[in-house]
DOZA-965519 format. One record per residue: y, x, z of N, C-alpha, C in turn. Coordinates in Angstrom, 3 decimals, padded with zeros to 6 digits. Layout:
# DOZA-965519
n_v->Y; n_u->X; n_w->Z; ca_v->Y; ca_u->X; ca_w->Z; c_v->Y; c_u->X; c_w->Z
...
***
This chain:
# DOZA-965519
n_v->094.582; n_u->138.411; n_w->-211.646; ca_v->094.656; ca_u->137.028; ca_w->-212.047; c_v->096.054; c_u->136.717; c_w->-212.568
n_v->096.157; n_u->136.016; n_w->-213.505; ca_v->097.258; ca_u->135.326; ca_w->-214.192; c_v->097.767; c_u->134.649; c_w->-213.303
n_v->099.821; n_u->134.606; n_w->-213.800; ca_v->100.784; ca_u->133.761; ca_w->-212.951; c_v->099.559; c_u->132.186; c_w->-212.677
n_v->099.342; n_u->131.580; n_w->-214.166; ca_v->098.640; ca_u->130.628; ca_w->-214.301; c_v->097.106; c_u->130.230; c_w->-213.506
n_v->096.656; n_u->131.121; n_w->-213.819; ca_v->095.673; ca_u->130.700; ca_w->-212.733; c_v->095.892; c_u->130.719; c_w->-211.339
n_v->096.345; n_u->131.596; n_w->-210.845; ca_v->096.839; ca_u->131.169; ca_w->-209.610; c_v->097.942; c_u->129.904; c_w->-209.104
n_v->098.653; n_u->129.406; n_w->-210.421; ca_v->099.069; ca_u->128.209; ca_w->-210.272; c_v->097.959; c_u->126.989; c_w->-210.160
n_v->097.330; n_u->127.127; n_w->-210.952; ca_v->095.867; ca_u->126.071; ca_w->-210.935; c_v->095.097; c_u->126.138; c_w->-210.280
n_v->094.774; n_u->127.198; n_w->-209.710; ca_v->093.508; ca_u->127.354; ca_w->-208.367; c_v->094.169; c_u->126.524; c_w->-206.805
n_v->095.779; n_u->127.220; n_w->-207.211; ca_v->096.285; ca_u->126.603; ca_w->-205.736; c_v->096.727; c_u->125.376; c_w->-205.451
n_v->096.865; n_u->124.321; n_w->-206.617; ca_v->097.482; ca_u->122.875; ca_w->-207.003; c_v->096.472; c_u->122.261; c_w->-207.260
n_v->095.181; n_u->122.774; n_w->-207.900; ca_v->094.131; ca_u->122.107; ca_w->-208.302; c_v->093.566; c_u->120.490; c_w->-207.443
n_v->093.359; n_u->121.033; n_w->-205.896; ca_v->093.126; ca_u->119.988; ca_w->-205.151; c_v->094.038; c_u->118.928; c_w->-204.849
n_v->095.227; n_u->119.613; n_w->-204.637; ca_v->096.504; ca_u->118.165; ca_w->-204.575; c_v->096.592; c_u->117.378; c_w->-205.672
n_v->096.587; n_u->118.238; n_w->-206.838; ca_v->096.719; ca_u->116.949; ca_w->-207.897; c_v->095.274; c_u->116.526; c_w->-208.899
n_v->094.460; n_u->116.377; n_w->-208.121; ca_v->093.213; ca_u->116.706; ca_w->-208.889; c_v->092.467; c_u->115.101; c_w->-209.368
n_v->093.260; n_u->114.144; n_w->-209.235; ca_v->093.358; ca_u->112.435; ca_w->-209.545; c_v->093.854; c_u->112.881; c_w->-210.918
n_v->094.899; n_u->113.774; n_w->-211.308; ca_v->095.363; ca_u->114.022; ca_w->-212.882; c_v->094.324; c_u->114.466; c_w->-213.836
n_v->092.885; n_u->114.785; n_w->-213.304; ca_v->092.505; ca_u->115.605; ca_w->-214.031; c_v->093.143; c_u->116.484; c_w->-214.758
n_v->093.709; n_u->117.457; n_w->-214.134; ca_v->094.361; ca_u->118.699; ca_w->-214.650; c_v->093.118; c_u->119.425; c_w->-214.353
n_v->093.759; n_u->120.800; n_w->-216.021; ca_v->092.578; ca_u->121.972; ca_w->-216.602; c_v->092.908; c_u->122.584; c_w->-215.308
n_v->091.353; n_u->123.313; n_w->-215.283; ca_v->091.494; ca_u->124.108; ca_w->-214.316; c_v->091.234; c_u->125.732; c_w->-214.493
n_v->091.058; n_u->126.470; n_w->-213.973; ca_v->091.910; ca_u->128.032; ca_w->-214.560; c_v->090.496; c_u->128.031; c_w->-215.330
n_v->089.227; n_u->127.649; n_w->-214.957; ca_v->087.881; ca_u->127.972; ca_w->-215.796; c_v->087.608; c_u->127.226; c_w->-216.814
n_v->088.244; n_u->125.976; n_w->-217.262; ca_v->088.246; ca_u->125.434; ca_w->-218.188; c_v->089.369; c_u->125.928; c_w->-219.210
n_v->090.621; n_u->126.216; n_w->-218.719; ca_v->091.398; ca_u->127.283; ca_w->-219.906; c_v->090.456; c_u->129.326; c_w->-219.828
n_v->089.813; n_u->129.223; n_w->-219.246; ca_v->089.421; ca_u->130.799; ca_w->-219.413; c_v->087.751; c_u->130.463; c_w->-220.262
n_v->087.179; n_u->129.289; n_w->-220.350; ca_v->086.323; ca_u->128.803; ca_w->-221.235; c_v->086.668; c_u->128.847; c_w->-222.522
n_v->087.595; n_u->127.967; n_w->-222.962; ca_v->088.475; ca_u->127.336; ca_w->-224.159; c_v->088.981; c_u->128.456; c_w->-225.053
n_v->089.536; n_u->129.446; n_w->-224.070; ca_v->090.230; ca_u->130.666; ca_w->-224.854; c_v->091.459; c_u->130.177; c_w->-224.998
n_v->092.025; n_u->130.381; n_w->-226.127; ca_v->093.612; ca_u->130.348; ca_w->-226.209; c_v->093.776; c_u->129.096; c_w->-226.611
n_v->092.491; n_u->128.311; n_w->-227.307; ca_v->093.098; ca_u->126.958; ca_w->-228.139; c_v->092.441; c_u->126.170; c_w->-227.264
n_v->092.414; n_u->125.135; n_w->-226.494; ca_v->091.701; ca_u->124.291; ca_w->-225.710; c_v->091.674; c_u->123.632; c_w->-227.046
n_v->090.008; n_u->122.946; n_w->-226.693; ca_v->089.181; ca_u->121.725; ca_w->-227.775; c_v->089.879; c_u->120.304; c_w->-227.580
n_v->090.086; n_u->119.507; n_w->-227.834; ca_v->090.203; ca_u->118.504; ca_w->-227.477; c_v->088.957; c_u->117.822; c_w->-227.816
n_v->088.314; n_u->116.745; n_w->-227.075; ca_v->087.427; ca_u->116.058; ca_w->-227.304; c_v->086.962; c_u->115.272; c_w->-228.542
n_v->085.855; n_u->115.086; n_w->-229.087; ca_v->085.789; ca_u->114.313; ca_w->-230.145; c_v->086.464; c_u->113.013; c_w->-230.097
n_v->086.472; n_u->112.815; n_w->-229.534; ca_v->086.994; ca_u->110.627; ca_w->-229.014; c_v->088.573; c_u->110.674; c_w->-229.809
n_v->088.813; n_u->112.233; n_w->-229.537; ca_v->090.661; ca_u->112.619; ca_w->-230.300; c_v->090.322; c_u->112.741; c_w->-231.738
n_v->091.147; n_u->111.581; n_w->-232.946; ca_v->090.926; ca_u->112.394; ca_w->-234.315; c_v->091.741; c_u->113.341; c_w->-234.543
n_v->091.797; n_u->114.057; n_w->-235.311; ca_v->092.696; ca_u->115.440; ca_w->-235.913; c_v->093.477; c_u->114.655; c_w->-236.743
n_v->093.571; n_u->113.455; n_w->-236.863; ca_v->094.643; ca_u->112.831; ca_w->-237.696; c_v->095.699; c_u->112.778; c_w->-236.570
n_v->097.175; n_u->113.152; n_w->-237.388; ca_v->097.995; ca_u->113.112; ca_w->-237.039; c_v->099.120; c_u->112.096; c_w->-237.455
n_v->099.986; n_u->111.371; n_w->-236.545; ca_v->101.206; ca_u->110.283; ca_w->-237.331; c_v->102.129; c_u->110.959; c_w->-236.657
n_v->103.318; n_u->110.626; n_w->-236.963; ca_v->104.716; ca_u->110.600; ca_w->-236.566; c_v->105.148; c_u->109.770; c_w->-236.034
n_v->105.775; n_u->109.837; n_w->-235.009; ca_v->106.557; ca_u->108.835; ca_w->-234.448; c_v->108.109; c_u->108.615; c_w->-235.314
n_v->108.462; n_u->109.387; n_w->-236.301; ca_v->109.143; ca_u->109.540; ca_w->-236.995; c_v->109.121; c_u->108.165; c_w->-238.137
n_v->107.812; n_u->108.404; n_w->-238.443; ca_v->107.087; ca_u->107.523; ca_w->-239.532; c_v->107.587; c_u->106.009; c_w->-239.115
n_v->107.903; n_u->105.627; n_w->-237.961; ca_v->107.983; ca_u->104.439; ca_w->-237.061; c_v->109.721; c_u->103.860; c_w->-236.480
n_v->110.313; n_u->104.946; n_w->-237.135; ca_v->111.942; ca_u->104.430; ca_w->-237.328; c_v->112.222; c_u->105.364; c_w->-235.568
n_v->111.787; n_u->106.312; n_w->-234.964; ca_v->111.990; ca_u->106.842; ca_w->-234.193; c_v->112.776; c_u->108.271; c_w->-234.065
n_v->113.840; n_u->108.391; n_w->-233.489; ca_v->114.731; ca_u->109.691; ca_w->-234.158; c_v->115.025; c_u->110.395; c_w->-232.701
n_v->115.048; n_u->111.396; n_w->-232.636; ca_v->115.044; ca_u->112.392; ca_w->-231.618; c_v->116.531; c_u->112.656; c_w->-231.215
n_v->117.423; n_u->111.484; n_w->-230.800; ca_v->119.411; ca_u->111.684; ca_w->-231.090; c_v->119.258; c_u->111.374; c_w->-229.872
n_v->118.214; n_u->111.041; n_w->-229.178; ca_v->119.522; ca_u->110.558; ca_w->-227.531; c_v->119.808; c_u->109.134; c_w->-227.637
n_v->119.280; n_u->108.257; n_w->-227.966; ca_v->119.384; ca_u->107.082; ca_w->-228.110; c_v->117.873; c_u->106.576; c_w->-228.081
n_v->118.356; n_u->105.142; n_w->-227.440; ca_v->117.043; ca_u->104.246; ca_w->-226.995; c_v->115.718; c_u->104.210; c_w->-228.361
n_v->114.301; n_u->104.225; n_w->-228.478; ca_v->113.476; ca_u->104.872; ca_w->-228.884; c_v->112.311; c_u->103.967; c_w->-228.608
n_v->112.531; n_u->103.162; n_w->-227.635; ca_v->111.562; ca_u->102.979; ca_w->-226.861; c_v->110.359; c_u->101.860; c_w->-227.727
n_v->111.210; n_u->100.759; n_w->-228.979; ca_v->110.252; ca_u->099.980; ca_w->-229.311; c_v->109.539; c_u->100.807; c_w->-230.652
n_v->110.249; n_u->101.570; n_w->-231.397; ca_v->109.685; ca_u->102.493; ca_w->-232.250; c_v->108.514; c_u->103.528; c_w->-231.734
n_v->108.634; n_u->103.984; n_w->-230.374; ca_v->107.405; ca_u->105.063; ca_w->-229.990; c_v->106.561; c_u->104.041; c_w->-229.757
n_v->106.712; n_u->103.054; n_w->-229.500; ca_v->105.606; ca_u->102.559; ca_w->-228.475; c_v->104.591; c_u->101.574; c_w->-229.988
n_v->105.187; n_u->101.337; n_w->-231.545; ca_v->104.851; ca_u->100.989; ca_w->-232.207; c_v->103.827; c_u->102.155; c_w->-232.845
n_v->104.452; n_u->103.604; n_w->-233.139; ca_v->103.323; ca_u->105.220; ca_w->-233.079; c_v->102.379; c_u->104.856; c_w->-231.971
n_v->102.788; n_u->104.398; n_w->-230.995; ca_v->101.532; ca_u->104.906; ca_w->-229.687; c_v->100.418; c_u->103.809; c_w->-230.156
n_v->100.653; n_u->102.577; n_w->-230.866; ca_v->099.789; ca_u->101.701; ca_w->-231.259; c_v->098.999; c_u->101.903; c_w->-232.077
n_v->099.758; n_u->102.362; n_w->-233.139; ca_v->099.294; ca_u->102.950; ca_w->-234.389; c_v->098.777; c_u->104.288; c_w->-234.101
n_v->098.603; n_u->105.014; n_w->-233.645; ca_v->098.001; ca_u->105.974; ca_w->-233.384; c_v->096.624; c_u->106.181; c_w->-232.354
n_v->096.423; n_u->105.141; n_w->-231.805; ca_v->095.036; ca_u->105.223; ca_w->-230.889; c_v->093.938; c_u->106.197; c_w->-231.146
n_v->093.609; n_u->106.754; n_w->-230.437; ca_v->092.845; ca_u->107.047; ca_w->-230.491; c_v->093.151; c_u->109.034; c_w->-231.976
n_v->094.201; n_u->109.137; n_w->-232.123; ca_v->094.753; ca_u->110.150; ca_w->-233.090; c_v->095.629; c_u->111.069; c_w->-232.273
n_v->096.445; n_u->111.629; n_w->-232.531; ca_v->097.495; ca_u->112.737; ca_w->-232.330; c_v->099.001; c_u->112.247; c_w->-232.735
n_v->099.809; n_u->111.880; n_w->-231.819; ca_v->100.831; ca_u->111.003; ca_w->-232.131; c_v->101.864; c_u->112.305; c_w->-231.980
n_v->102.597; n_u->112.917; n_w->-232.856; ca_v->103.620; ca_u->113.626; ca_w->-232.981; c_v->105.122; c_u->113.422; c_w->-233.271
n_v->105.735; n_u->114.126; n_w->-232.021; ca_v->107.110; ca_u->114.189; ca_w->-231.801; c_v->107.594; c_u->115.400; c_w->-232.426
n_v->108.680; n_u->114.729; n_w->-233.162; ca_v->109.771; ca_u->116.034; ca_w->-234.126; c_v->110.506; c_u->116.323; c_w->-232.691
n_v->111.059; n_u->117.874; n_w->-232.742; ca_v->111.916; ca_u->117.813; ca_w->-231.730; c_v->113.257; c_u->117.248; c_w->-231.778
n_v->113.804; n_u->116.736; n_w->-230.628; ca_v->114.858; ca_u->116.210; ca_w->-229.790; c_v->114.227; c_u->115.503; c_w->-228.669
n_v->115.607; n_u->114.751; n_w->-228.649; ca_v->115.789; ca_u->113.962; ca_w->-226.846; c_v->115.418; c_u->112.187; c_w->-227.520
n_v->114.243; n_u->111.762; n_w->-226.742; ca_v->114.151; ca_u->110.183; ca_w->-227.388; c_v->113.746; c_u->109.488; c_w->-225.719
n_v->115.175; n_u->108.691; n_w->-225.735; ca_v->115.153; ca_u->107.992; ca_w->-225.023; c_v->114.679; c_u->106.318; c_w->-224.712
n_v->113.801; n_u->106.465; n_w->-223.403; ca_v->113.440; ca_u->105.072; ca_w->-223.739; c_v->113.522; c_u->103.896; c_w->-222.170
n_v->113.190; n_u->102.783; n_w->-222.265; ca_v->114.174; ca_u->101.827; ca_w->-221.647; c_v->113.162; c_u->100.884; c_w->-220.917
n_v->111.815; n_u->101.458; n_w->-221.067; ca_v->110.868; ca_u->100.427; ca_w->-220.533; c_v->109.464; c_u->101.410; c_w->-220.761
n_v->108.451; n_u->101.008; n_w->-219.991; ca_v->107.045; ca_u->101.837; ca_w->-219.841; c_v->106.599; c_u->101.822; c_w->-221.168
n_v->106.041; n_u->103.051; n_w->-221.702; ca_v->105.556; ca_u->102.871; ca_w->-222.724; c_v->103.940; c_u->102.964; c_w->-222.497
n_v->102.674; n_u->102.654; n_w->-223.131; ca_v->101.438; ca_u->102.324; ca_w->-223.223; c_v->100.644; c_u->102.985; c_w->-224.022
n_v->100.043; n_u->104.486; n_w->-223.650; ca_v->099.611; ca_u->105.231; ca_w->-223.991; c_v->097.996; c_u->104.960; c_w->-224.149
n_v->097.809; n_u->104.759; n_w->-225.188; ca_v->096.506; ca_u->104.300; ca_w->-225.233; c_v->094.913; c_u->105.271; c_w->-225.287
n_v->093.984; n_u->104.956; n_w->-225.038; ca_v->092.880; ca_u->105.902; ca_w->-224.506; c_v->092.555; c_u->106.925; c_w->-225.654
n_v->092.055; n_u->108.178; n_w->-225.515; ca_v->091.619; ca_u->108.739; ca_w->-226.655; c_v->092.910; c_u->109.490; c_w->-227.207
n_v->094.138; n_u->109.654; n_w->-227.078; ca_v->095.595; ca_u->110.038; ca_w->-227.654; c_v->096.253; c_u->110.732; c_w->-227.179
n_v->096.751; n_u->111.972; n_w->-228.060; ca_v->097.095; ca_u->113.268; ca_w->-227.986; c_v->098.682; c_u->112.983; c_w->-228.330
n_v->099.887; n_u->113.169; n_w->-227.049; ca_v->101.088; ca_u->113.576; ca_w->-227.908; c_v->101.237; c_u->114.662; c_w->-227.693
n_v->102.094; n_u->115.285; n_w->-228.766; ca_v->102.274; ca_u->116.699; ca_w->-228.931; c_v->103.904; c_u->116.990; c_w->-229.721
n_v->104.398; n_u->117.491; n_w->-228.848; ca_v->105.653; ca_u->117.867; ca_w->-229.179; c_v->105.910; c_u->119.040; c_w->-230.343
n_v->107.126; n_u->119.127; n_w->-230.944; ca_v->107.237; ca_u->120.134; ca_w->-231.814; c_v->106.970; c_u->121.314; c_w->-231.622
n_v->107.034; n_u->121.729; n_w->-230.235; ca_v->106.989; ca_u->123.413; ca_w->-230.157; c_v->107.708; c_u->123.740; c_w->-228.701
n_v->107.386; n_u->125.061; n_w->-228.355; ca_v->107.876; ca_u->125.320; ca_w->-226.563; c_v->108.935; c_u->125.846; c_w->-227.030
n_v->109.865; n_u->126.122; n_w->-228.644; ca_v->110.582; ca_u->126.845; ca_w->-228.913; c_v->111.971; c_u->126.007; c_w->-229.332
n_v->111.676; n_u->124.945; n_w->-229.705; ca_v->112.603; ca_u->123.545; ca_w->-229.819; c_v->111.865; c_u->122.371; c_w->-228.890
n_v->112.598; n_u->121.841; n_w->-227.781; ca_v->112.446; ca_u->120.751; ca_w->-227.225; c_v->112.223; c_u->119.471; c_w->-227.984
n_v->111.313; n_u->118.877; n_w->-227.047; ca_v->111.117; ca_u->117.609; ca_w->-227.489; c_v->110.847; c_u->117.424; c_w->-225.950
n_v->112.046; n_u->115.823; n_w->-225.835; ca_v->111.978; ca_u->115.835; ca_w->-224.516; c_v->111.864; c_u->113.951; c_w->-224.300
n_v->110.985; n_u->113.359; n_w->-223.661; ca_v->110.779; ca_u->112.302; ca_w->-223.142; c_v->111.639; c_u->112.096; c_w->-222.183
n_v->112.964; n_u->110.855; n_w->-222.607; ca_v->113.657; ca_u->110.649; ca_w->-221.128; c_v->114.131; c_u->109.619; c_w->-220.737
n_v->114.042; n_u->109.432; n_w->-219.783; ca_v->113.950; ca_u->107.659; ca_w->-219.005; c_v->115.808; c_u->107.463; c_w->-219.214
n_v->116.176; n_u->106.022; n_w->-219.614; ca_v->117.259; ca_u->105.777; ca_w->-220.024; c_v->117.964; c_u->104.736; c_w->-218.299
n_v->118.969; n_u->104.708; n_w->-218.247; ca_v->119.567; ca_u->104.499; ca_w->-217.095; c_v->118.819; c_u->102.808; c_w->-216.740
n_v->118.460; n_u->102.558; n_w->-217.639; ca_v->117.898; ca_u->100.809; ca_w->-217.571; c_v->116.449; c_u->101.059; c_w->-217.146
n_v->115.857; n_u->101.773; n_w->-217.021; ca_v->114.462; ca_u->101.743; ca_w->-216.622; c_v->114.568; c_u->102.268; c_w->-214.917
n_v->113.957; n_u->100.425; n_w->-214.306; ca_v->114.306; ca_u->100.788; ca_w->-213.044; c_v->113.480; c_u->101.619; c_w->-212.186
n_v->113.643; n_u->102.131; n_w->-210.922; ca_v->113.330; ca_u->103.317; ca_w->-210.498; c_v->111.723; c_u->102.878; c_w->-209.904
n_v->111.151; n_u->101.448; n_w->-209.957; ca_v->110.401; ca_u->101.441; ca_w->-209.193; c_v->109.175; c_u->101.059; c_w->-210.447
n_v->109.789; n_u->101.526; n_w->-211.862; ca_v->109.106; ca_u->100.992; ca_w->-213.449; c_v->108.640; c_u->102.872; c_w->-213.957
n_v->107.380; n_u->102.593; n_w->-213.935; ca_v->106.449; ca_u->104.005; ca_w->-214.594; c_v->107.513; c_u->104.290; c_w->-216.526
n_v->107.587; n_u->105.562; n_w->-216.342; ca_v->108.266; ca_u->106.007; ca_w->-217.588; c_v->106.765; c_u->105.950; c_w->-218.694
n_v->105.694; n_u->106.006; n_w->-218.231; ca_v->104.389; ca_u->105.839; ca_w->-219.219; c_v->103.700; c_u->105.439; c_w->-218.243
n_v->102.488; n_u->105.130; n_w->-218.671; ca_v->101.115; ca_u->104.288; ca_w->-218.714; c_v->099.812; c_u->104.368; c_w->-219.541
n_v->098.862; n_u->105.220; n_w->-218.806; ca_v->097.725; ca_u->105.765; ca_w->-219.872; c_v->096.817; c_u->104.006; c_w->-219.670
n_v->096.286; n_u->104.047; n_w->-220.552; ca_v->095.607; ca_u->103.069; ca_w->-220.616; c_v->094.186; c_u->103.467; c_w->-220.874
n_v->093.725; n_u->104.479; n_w->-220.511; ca_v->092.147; ca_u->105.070; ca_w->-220.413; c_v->091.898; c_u->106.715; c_w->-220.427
n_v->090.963; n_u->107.286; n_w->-220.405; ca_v->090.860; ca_u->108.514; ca_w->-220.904; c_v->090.862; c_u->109.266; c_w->-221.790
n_v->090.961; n_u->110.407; n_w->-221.469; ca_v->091.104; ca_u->111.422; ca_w->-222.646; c_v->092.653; c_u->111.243; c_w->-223.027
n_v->093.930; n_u->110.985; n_w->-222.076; ca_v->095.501; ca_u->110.948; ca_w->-222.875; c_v->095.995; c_u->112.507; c_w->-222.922
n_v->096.269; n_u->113.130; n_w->-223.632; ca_v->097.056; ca_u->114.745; ca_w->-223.261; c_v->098.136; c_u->115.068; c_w->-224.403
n_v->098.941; n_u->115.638; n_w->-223.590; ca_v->100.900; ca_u->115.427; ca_w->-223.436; c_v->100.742; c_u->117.279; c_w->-223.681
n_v->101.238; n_u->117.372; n_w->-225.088; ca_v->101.420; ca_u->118.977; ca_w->-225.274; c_v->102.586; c_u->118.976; c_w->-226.188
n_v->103.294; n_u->120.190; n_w->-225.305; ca_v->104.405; ca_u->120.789; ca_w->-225.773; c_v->105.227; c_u->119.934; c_w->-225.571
n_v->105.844; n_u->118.738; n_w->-224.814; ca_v->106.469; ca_u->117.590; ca_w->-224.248; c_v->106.926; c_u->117.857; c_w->-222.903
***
């Protein structure tokens, strides 16, 4: 058995409110997991939305992509985009980072207080790849 599956067989039950894949749903899928129809294959940029990957606050530009994108594939160029308040991930929506080879990194800015969610799915089907 894979490092991976044995990570997922043994975490499966503790975190299993996440609906996290489980080792038979990635050994189903094969190498590319499907995403559901409810996801379009259209893709936007959060780029497209005045959003820049420098390390600086981000937060009303992503969250304008996460609008505009419902229900699509909302894509992050890599860097660091910092943001300052919950953002509202809406049902049906895929983010997907540039690559496991350049970071793209989601990060809570010193103003977002500790007892305030860094996101917020707002239904099913949300999945966070390469992020």
């Amino acid at each position: 058995m894979s490092t991976l599956t044995n990570f997922l067989n043994s975490y499966q039950s503790d975190f299993s409110y996440l609906n996290l894949l489980t080792a038979a749903d990635l050994t189903a899928a094969g190498s590319a997991y499907a995403l559901p129809a409810s996801i379009s294959t259209t893709q936007i940029s959060v780029a497209s939305y005045g959003a820049s990957g420098n390390g600086t606050d981000q937060t009303t530009a992503i969250q304008a992509a996460l609008n505009a994108g419902a229900g699509k594939t909302v894509y992050f160029p890599a860097g660091t985009y910092l943001i300052s308040s919950t953002l509202n991930i809406p049902a049906n929506t895929r983010l997907l980072g540039d690559s496991v080879l350049q970071n793209t990194v989601i990060k809570a800015s010193s103003s977002l207080q500790p007892n305030q969610r860094m996101v917020w799915g707002l239904g099913d089907n949300i999945y966070v790849q390469k992020i």
